[in-house]
N, C-alpha and C positions, 0 to 999 in steps of 0.2 A: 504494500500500500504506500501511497505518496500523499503526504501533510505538509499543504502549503499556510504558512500565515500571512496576514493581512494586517498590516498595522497602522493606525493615522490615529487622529485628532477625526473628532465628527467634522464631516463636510468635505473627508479627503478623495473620497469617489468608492470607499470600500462596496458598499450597496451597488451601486454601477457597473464597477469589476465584476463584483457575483454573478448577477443577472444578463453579463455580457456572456461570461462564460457557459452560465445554464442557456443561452438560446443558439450558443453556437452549437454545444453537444447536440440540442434538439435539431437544431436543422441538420446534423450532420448525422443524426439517426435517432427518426423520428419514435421508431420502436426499438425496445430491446431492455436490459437490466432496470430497473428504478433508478430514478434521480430522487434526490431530497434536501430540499432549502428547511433549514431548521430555524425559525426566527420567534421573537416573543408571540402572544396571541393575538394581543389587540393588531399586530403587524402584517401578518396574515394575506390579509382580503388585498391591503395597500400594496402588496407585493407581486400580486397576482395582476391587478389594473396594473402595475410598472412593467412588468415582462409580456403584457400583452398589447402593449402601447405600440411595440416595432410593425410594423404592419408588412413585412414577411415572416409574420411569427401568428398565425391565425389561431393556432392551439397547439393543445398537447396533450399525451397521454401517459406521457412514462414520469413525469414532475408528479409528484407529492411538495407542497408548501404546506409545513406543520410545524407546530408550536410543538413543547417537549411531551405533553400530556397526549395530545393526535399522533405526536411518534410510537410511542409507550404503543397506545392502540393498533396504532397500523403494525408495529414487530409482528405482534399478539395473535391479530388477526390472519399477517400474513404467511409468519412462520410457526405459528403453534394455535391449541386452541385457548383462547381468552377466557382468564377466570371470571366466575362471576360476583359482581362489586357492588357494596354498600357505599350508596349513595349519602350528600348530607343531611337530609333529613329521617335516611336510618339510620344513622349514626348518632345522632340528636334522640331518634327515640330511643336506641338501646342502652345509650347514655342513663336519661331518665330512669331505666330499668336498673340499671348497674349502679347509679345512686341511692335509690331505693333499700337497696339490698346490701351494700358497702356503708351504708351510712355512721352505723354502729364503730367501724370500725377507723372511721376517718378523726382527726385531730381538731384540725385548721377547721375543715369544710364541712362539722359532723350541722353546725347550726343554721348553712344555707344549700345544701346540699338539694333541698325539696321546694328552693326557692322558684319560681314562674322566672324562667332565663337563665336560670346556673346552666343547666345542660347543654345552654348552646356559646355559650362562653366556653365553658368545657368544651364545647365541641372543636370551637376556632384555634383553641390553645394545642389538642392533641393533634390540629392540622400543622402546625407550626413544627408541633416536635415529628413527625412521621417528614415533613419536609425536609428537616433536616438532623433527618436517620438519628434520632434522641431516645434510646430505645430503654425499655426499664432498668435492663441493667445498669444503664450509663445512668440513670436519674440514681439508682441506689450508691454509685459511687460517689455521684457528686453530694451527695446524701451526707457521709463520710466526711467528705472535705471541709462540710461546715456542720461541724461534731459540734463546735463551743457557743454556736447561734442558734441556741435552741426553736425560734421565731420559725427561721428560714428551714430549719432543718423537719421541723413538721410540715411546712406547705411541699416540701418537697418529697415528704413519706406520703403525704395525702395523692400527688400528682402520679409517684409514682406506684402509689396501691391503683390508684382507680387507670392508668394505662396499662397494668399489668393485667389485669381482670378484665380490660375491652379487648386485648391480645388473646388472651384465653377464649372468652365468648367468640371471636371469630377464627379463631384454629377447631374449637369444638363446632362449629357451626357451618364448617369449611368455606367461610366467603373472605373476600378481602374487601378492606377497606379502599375505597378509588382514590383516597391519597397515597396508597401504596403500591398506584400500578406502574409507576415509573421503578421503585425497585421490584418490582416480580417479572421486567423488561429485561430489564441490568441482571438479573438472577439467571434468566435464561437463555441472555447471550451468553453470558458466562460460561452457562455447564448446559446445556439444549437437553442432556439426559433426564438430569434430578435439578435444574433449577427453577421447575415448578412442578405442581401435581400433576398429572396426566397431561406432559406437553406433547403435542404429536408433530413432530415436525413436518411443513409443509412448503412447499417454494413453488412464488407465484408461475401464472399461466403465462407470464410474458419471459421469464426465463427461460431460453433454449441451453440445450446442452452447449461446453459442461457444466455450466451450472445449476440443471436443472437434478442436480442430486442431494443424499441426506447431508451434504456438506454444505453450510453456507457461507462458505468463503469468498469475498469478493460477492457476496450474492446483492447488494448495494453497487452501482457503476461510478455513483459519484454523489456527495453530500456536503452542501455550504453551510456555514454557521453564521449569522451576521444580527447586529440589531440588539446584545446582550449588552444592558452594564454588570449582569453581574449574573451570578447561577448559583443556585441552592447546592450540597453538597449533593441532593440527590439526581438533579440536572446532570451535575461534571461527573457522575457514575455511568452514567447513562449514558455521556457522550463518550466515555473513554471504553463502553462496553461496546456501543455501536464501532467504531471508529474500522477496529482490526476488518468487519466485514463490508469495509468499502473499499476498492481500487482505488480511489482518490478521493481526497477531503479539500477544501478549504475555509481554513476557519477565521472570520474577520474580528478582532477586538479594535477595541476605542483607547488608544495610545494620548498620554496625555506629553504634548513636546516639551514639554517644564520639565515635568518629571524626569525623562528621558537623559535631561540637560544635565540635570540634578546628577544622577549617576554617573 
């Protein structure tokens, strides 16, 4: 594989570069591997009206434009079968349910726990930590670390009782939660065997041989990054699990010339 970077100050033509690149591929073969522009959400649509502005560029069908969340999906979809995801308002009510029943046991949170809006506070908060892969264990160490603050140290037995028992409720209930579908992504480029439950590897109808085998190597032709200031830990998993099965990448950051100077 070949990993080109892209470096400027906003306004230095990185976006342009990309998009110049993905309409050459395109015209120069219209079918064949998948292409993938990786950009933030809201960026999306605005990027599709920009690549389709050249007017020998009428369309296309091998470009995928996705945000990190639609990538997760399309792997999912494309190369295994997709688990199935607890959305936020199930999450919000099994929350409800796991308060209910943890109450007893809680510190900090035993007095509002049954309050009208604790559970979806709770909810935003365990979106936060699965974002950035905060996993019970890691709350019981940091738990440890502030042994002498007694205050901190119960809201953090409280967070991390009640994440440990919403983990449990969906491994007993086999679903994931849909903030976790970027790592069960990362898990199964990783190991396609055992990096989720019953993944069945599959590789799309627009692969010809040789890549149309249980290897997906190279099974990606070419994927741009642009548009990021920054990526959750569980984003940069994700791109460094995608990466090995694309023939070539280009990935654009936002270079600050100060800083640069500075060093």
């Amino acid at each position: 594989m070949r990993v080109h970077f892209l470096l400027g100050p906003a306004g230095s033509g990185k976006t342009w570069r990309c998009l110049e690149e993905i309409r050459a591929e395109l015209k120069r073969a219209p079918d064949g591997p998948p292409l993938l522009l990786l950009a933030p959400k809201q960026a999306t649509f605005q990027l599709e009206r920009q690549l389709l502005e050249s007017p020998d560029l009428a369309g296309y069908s091998r470009l995928q434009i996705v945000s990190f969340d639609r990538l997760a999906n399309w792997l999912l979809e494309t190369f295994a079968t997709a688990p199935d995801l607890l959305d936020d308002e199930g999450r919000v009510m099994v929350l409800r349910a796991l308060l209910a029943r943890e109450q007893p046991a809680l510190r900090v949170f035993r007095a509002t726990a049954r309050l009208p809006g604790f559970a979806r506070q709770l909810s935003q908060l365990l979106r936060e930590f699965q974002r950035h892969q905060l996993t019970p264990a890691k709350l019981a160490r940091l738990a440890e670390r502030v042994a002498d603050h007694a205050p901190l140290r119960h809201k953090i037995h409280d967070l991390h009782h009640l994440l440990r028992a919403y983990h449990d409720w969906l491994a007993q209930d086999q679903i994931q939660d849909a903030d976790q579908l970027l790592d069960v992504a990362t898990a199964f480029l990783r190991d396609p065997e055992n990096g989720m439950t019953s993944a069945v590897l599959r590789v799309p109808c627009c692969v010809s041989p040789p890549h149309a085998t249980r290897n997906t190597k190279h099974a990606i032709s070419g994927l741009w990054l642009d548009g990021f200031a920054e990526m959750t830990p569980q984003e940069l998993d994700l791109l460094c699990a995608v990466l090995p099965f694309c023939r070539t990448a280009t990935l654009a950051f936002c270079l600050d010339p100060q800083a640069g100077d500075e060093r």
